[in-house]
mmCIF file of the N, C-alpha and C atoms, coordinates in Angstrom:
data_MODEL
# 
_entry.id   MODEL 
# 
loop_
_atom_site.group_PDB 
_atom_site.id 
_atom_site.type_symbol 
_atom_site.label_atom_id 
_atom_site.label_alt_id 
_atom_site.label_comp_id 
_atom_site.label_asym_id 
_atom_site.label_entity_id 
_atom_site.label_seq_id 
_atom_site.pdbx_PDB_ins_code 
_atom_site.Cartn_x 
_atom_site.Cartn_y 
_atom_site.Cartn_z 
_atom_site.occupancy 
_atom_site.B_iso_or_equiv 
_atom_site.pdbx_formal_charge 
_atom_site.auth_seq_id 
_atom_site.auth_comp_id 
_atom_site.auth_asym_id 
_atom_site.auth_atom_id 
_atom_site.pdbx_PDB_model_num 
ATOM 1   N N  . UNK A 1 1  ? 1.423   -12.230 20.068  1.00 0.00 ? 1  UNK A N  1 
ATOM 2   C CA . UNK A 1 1  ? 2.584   -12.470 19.228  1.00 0.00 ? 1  UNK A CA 1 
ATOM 3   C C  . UNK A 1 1  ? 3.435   -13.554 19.880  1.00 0.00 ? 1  UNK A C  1 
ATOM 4   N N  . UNK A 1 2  ? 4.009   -14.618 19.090  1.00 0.00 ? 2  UNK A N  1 
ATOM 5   C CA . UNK A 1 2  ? 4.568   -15.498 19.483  1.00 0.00 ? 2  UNK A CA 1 
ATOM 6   C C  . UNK A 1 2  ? 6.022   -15.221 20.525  1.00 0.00 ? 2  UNK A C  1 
ATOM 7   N N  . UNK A 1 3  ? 6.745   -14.191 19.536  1.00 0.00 ? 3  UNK A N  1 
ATOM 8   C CA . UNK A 1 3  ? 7.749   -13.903 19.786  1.00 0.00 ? 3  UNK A CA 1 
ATOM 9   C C  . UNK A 1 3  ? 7.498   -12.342 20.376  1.00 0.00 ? 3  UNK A C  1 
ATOM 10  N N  . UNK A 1 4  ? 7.351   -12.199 21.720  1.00 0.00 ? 4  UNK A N  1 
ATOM 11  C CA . UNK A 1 4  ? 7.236   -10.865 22.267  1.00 0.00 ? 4  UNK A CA 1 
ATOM 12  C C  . UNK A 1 4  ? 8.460   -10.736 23.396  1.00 0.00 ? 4  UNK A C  1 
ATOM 13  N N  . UNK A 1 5  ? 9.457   -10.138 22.911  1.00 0.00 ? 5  UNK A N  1 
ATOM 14  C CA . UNK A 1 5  ? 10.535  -10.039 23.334  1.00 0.00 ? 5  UNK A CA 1 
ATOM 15  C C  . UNK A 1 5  ? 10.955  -8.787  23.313  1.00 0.00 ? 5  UNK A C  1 
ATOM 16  N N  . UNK A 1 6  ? 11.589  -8.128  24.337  1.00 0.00 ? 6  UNK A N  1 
ATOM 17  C CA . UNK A 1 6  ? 12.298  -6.293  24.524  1.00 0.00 ? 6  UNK A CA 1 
ATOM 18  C C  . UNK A 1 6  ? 12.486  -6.499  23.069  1.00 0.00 ? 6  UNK A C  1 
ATOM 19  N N  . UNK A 1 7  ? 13.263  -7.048  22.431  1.00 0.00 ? 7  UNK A N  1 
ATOM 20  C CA . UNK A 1 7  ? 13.592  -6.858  21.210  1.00 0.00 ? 7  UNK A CA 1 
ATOM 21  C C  . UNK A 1 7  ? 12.892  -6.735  20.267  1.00 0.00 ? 7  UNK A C  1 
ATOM 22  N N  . UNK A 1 8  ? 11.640  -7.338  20.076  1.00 0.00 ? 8  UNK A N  1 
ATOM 23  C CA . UNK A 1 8  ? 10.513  -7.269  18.928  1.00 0.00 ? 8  UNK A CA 1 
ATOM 24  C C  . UNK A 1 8  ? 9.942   -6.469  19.149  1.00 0.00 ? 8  UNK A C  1 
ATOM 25  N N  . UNK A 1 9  ? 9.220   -6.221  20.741  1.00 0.00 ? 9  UNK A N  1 
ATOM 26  C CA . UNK A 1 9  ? 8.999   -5.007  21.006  1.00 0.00 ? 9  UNK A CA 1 
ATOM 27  C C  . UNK A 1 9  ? 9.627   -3.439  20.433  1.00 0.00 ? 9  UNK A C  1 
ATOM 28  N N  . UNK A 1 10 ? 11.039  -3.663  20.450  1.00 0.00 ? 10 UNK A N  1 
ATOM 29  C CA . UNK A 1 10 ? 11.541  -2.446  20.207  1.00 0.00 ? 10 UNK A CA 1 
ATOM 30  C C  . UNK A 1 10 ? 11.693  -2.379  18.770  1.00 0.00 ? 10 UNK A C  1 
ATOM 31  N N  . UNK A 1 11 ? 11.885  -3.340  17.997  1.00 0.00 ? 11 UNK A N  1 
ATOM 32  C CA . UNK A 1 11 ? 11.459  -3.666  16.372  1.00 0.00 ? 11 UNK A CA 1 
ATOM 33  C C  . UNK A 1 11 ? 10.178  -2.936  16.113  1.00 0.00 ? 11 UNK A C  1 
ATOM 34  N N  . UNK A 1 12 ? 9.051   -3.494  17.224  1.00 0.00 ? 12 UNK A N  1 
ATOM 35  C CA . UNK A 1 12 ? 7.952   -2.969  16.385  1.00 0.00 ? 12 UNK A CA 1 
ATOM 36  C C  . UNK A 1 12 ? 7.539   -1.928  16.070  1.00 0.00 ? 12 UNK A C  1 
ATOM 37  N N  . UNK A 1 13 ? 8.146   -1.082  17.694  1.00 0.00 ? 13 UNK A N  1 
ATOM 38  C CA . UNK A 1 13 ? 8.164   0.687   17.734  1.00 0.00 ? 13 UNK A CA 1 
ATOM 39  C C  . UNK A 1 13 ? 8.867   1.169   16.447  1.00 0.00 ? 13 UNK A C  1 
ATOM 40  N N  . UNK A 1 14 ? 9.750   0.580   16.001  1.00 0.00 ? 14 UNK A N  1 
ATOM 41  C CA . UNK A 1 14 ? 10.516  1.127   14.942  1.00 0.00 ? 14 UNK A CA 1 
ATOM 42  C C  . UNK A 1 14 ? 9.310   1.822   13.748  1.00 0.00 ? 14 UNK A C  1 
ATOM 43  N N  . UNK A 1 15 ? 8.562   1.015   13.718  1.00 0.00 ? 15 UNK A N  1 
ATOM 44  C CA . UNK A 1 15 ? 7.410   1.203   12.305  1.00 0.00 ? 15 UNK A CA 1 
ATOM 45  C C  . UNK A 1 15 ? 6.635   2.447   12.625  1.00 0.00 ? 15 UNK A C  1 
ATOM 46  N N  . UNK A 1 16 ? 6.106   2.735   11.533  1.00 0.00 ? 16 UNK A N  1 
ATOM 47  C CA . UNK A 1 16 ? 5.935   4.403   11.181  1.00 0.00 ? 16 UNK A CA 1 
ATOM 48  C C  . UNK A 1 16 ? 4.350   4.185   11.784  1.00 0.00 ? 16 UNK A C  1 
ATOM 49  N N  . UNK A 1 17 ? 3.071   2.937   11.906  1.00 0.00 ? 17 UNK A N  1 
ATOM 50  C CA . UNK A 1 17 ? 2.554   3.371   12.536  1.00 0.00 ? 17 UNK A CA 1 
ATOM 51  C C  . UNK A 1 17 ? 1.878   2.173   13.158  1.00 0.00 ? 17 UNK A C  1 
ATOM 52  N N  . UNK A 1 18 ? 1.342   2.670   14.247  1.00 0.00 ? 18 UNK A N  1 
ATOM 53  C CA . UNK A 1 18 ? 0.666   1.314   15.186  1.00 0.00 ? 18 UNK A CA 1 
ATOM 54  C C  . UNK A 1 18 ? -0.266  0.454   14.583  1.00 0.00 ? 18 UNK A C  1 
ATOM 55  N N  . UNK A 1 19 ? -0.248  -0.562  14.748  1.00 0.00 ? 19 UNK A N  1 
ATOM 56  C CA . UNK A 1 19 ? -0.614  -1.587  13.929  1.00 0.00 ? 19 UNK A CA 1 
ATOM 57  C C  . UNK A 1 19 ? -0.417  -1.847  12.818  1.00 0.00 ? 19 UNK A C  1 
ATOM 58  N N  . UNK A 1 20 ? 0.635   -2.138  12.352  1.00 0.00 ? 20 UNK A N  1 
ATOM 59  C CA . UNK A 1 20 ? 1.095   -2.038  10.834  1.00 0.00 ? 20 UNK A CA 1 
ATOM 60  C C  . UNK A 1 20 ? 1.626   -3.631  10.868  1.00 0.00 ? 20 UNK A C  1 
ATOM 61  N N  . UNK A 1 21 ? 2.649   -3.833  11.678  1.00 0.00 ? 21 UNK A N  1 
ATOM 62  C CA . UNK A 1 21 ? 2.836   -5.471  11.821  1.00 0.00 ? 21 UNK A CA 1 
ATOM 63  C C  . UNK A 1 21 ? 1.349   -6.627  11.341  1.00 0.00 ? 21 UNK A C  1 
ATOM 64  N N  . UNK A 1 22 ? 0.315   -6.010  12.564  1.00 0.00 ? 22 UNK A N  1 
ATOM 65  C CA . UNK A 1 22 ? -1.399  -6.982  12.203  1.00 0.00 ? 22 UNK A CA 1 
ATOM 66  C C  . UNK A 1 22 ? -1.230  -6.595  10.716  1.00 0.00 ? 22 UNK A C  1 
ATOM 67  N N  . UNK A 1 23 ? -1.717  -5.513  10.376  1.00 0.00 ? 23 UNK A N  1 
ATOM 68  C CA . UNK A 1 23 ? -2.062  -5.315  8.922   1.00 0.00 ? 23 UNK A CA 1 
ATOM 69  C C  . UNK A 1 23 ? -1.195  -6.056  7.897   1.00 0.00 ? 23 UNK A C  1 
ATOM 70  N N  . UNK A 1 24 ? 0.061   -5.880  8.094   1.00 0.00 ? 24 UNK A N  1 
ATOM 71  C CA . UNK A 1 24 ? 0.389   -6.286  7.145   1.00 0.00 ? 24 UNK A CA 1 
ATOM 72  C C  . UNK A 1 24 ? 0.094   -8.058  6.726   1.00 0.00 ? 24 UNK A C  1 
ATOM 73  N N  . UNK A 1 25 ? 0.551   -8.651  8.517   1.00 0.00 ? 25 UNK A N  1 
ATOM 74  C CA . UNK A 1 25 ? 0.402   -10.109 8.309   1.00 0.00 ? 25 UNK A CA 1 
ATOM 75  C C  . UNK A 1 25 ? -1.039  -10.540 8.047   1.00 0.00 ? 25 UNK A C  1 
ATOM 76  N N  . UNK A 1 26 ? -1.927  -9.625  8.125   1.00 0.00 ? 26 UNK A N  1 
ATOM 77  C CA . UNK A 1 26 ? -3.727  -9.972  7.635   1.00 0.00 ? 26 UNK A CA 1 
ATOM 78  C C  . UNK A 1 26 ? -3.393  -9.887  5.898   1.00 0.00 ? 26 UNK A C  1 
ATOM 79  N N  . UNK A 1 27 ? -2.793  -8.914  5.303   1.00 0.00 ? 27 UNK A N  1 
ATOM 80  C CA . UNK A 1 27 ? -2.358  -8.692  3.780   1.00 0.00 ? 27 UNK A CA 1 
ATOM 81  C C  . UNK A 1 27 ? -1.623  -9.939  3.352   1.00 0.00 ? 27 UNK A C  1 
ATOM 82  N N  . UNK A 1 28 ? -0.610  -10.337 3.897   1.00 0.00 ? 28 UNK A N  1 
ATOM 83  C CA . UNK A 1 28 ? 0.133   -11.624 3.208   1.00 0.00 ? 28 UNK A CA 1 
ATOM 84  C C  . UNK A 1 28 ? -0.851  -12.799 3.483   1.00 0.00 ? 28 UNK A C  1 
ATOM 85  N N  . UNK A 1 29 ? -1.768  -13.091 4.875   1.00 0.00 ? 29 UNK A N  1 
ATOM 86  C CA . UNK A 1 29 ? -2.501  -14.268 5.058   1.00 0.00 ? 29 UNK A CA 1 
ATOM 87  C C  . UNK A 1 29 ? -3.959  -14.028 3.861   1.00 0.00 ? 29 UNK A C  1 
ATOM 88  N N  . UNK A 1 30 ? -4.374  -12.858 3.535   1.00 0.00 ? 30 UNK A N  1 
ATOM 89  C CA . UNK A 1 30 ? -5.214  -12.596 2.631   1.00 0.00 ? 30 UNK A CA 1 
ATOM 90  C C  . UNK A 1 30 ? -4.427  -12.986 0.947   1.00 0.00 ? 30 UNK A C  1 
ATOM 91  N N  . UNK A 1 31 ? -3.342  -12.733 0.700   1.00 0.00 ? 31 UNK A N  1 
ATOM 92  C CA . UNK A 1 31 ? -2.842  -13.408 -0.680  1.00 0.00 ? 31 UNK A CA 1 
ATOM 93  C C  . UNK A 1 31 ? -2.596  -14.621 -0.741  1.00 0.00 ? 31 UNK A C  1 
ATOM 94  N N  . UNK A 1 32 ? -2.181  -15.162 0.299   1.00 0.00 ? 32 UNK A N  1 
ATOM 95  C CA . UNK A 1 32 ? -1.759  -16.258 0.467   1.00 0.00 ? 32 UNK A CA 1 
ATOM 96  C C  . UNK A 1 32 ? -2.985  -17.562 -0.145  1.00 0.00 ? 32 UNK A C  1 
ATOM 97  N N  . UNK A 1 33 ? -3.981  -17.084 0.451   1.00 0.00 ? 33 UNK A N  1 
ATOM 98  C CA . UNK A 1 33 ? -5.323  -17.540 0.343   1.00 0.00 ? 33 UNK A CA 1 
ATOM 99  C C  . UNK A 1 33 ? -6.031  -17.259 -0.716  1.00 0.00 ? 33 UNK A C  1 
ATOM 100 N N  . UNK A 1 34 ? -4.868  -16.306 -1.829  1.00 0.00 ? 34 UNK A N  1 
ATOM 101 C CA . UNK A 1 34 ? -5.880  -15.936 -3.074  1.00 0.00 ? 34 UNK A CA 1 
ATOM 102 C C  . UNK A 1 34 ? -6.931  -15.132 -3.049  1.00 0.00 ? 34 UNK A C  1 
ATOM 103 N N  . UNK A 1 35 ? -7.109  -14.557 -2.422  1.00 0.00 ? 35 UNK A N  1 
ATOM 104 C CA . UNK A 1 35 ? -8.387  -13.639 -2.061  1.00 0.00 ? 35 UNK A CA 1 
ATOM 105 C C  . UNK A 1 35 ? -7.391  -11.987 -2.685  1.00 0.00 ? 35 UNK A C  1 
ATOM 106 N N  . UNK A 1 36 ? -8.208  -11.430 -3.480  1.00 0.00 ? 36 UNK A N  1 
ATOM 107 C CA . UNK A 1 36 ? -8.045  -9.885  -3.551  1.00 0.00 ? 36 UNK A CA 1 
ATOM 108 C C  . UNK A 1 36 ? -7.485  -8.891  -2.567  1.00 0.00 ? 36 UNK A C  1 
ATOM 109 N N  . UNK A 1 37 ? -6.512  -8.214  -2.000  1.00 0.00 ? 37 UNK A N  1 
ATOM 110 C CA . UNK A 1 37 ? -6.185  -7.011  -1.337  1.00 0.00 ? 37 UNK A CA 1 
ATOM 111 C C  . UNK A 1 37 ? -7.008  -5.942  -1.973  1.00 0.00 ? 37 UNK A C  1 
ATOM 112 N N  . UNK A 1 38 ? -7.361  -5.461  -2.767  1.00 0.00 ? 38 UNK A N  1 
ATOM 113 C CA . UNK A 1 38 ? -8.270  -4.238  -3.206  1.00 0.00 ? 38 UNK A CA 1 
ATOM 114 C C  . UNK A 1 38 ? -9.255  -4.678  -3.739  1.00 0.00 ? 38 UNK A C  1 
ATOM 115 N N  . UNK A 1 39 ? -10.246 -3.816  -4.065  1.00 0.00 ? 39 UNK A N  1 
ATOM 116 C CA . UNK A 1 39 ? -11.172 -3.496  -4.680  1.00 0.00 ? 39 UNK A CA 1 
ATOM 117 C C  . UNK A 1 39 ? -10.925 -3.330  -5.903  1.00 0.00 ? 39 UNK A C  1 
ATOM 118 N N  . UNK A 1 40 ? -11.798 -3.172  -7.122  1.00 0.00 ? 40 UNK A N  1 
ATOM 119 C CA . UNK A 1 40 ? -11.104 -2.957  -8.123  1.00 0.00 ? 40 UNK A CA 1 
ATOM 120 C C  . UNK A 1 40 ? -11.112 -0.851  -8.617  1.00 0.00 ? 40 UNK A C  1 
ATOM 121 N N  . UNK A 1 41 ? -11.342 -0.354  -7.621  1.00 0.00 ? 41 UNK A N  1 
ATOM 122 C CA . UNK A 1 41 ? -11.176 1.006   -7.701  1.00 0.00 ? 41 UNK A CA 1 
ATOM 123 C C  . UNK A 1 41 ? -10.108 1.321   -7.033  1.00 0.00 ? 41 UNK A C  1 
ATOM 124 N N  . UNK A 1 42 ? -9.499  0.673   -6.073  1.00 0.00 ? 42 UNK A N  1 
ATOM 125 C CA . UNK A 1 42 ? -8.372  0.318   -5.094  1.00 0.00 ? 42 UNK A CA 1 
ATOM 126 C C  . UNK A 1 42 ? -7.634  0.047   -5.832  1.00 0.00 ? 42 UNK A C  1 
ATOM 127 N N  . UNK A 1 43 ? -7.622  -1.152  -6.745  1.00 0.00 ? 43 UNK A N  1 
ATOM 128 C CA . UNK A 1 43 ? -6.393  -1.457  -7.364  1.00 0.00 ? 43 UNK A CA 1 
ATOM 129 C C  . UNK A 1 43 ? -6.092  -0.336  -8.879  1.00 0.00 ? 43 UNK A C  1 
ATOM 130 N N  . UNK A 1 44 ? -6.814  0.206   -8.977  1.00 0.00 ? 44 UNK A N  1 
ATOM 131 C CA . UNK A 1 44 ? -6.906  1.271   -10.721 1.00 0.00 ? 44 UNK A CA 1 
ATOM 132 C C  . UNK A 1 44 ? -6.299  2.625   -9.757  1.00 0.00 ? 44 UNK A C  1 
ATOM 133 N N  . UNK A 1 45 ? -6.204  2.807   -8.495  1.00 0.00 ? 45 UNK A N  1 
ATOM 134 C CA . UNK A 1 45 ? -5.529  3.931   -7.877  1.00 0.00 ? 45 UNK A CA 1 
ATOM 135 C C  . UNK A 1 45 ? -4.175  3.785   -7.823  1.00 0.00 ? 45 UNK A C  1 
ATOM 136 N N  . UNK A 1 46 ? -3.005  4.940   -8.094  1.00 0.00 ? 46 UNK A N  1 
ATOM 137 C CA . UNK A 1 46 ? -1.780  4.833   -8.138  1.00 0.00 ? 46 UNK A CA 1 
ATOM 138 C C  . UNK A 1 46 ? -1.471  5.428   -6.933  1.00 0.00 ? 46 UNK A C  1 
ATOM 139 N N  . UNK A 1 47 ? -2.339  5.746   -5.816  1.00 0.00 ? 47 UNK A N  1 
ATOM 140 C CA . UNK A 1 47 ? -1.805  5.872   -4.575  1.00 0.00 ? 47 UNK A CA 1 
ATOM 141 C C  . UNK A 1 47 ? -1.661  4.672   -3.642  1.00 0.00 ? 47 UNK A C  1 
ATOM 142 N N  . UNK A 1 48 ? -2.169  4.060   -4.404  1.00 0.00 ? 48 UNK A N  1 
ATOM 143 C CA . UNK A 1 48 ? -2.729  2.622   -3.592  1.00 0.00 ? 48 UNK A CA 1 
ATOM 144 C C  . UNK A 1 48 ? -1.852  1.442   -3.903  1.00 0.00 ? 48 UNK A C  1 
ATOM 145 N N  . UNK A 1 49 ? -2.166  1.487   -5.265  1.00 0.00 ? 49 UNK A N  1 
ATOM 146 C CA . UNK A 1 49 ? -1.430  -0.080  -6.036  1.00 0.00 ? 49 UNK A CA 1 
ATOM 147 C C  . UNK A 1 49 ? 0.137   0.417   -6.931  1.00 0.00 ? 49 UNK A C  1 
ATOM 148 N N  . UNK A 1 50 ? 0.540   -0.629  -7.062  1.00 0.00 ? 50 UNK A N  1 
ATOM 149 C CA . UNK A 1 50 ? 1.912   -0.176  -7.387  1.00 0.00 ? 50 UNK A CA 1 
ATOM 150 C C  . UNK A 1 50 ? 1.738   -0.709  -8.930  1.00 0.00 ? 50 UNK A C  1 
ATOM 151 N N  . UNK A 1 51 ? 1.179   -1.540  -9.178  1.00 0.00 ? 51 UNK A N  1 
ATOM 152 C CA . UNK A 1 51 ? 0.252   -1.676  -10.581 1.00 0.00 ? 51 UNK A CA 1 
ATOM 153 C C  . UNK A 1 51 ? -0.014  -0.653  -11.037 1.00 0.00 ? 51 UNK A C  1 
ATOM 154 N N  . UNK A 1 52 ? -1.198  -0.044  -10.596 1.00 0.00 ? 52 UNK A N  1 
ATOM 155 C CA . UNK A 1 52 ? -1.576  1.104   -11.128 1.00 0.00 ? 52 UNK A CA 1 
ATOM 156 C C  . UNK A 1 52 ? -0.775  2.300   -10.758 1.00 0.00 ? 52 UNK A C  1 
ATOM 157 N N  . UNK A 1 53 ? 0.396   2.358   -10.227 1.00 0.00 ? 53 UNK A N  1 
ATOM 158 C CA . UNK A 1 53 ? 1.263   3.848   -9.955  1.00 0.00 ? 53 UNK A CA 1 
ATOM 159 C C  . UNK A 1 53 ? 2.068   3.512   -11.517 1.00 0.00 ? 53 UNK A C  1 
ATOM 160 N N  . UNK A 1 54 ? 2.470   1.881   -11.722 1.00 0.00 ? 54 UNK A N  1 
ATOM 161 C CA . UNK A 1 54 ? 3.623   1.508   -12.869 1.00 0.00 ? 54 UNK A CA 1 
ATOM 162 C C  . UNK A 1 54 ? 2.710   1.923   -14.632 1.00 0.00 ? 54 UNK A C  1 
ATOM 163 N N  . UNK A 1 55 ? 1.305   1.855   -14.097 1.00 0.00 ? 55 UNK A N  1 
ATOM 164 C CA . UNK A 1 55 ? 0.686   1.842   -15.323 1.00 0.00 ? 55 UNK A CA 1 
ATOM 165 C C  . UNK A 1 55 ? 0.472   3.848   -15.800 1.00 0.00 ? 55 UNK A C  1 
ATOM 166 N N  . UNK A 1 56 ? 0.092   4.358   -14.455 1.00 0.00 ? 56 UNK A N  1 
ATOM 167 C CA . UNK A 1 56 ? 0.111   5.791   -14.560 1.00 0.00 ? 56 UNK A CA 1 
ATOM 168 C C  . UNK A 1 56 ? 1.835   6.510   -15.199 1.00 0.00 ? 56 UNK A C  1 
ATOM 169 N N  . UNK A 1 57 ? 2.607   5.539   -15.038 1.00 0.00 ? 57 UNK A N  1 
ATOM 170 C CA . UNK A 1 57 ? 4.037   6.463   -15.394 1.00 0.00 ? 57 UNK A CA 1 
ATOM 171 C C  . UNK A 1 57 ? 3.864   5.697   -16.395 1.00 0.00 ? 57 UNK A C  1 
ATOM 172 N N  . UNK A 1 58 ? 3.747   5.012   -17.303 1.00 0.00 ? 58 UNK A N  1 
ATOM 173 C CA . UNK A 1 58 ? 3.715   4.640   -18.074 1.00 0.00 ? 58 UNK A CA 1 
ATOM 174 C C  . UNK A 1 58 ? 2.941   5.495   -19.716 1.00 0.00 ? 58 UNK A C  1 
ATOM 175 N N  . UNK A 1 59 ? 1.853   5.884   -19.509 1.00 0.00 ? 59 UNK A N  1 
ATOM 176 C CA . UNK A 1 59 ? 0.758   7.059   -19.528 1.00 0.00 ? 59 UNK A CA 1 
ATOM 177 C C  . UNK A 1 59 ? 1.203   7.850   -20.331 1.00 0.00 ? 59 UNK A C  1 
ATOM 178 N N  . UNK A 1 60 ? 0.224   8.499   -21.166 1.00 0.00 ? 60 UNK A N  1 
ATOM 179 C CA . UNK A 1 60 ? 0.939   9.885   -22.020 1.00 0.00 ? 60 UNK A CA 1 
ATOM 180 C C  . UNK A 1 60 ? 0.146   10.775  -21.063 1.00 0.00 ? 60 UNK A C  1 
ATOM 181 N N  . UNK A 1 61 ? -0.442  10.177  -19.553 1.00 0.00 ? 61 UNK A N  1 
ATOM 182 C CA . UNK A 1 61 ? -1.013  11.636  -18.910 1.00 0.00 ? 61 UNK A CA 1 
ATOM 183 C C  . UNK A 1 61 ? -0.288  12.618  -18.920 1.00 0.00 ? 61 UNK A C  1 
ATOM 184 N N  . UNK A 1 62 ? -0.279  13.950  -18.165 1.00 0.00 ? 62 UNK A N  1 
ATOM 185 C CA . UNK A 1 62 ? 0.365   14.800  -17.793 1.00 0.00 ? 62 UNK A CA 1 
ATOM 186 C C  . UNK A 1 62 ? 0.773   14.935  -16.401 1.00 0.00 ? 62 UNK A C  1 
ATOM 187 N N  . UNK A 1 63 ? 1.353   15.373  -16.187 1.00 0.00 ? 63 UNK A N  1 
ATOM 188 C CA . UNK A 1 63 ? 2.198   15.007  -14.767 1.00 0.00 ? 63 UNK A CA 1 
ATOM 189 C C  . UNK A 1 63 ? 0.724   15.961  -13.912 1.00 0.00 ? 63 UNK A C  1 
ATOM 190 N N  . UNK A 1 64 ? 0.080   15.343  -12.338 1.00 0.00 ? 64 UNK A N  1 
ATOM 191 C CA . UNK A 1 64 ? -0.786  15.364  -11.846 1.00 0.00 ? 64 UNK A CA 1 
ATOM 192 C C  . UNK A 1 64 ? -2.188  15.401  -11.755 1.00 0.00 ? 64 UNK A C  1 
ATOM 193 N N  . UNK A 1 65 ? -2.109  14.369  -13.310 1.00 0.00 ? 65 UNK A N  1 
ATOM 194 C CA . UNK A 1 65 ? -3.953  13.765  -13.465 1.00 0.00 ? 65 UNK A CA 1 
ATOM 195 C C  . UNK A 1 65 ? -3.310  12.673  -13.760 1.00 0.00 ? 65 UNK A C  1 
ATOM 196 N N  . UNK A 1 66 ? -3.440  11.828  -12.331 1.00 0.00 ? 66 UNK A N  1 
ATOM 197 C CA . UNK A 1 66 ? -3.215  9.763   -12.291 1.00 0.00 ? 66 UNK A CA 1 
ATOM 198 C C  . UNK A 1 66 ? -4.954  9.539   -12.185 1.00 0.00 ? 66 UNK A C  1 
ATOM 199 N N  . UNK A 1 67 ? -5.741  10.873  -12.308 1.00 0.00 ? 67 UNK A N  1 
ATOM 200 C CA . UNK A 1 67 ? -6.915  9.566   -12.654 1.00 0.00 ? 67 UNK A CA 1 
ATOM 201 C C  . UNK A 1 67 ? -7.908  9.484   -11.391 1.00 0.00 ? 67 UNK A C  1 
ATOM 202 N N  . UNK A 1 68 ? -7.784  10.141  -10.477 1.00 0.00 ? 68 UNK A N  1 
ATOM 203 C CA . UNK A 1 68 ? -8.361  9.941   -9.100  1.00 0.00 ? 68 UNK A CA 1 
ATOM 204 C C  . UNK A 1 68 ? -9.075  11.421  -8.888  1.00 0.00 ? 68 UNK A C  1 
ATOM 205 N N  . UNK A 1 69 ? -10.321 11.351  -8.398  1.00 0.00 ? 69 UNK A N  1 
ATOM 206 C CA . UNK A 1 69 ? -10.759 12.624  -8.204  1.00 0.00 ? 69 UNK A CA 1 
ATOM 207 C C  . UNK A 1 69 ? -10.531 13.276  -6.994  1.00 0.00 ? 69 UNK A C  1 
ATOM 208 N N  . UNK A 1 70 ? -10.092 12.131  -5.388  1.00 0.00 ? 70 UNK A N  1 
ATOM 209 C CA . UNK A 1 70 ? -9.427  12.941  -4.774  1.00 0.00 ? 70 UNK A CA 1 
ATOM 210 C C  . UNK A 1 70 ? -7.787  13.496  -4.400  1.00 0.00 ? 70 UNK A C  1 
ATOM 211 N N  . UNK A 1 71 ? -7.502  13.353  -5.921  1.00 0.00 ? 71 UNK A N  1 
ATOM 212 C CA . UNK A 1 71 ? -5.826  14.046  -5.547  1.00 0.00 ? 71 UNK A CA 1 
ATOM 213 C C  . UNK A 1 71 ? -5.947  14.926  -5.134  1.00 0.00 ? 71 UNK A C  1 
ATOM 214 N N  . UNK A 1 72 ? -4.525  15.417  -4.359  1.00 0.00 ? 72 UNK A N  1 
ATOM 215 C CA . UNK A 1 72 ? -4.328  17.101  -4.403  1.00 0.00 ? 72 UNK A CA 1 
ATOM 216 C C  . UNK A 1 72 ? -3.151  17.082  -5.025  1.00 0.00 ? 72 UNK A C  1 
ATOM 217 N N  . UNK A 1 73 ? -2.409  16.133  -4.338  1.00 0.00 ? 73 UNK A N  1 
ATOM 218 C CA . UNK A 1 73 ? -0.806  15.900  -5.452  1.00 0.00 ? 73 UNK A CA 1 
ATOM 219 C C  . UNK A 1 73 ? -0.667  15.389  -6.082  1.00 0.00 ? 73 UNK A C  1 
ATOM 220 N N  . UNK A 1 74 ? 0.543   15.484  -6.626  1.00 0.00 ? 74 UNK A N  1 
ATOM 221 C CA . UNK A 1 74 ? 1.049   14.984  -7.897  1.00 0.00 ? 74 UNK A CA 1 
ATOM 222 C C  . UNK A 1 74 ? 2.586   14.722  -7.739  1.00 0.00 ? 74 UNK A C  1 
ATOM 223 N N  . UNK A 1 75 ? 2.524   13.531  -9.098  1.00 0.00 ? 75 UNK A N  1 
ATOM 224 C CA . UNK A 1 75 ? 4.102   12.699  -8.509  1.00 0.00 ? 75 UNK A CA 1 
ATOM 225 C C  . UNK A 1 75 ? 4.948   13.212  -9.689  1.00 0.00 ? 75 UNK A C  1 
ATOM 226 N N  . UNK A 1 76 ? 6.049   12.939  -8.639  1.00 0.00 ? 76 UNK A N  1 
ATOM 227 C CA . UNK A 1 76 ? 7.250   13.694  -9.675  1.00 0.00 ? 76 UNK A CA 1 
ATOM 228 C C  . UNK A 1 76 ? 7.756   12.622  -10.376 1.00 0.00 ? 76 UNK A C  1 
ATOM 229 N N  . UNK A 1 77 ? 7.735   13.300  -11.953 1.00 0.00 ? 77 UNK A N  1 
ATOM 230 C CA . UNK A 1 77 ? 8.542   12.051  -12.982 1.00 0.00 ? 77 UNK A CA 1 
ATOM 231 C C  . UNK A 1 77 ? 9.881   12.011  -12.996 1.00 0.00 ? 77 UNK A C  1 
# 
């Protein structure tokens, strides 16, 4: 990291989990470049994509069938 400073350091601890900084900047250098973040079973998941979470509330489903065979939960409307 360019900038590795007590301070970024202690920024980075802040995040909920290790390696999330890489990941994410591999995710923006992957759009950036036009290339896909999901799959297209990845992106039709509303745990996953925020597309498909906006398209599931959208839905005459019933509240905890978004469509995925491994749910266990279900989101509150």
């Amino acid at each position: 990291m360019e900038n590795d400073t007590p301070r970024t350091r202690w920024l980075r601890d802040l995040t909920v989990f290790e390696g999330y900084h890489e990941a994410l900047l591999a995710s923006v250098d992957t759009a950036l470049r036009g290339e896909p973040l999901f799959t297209p079973s990845e992106a039709a998941d509303p745990d996953l994509s925020l597309h498909a979470y906006l398209d599931w509330c959208a839905s005459d489903r019933p509240i905890g069938d978004a469509g995925t065979a491994r749910r266990e939960k279900s989101f509150v409307r």
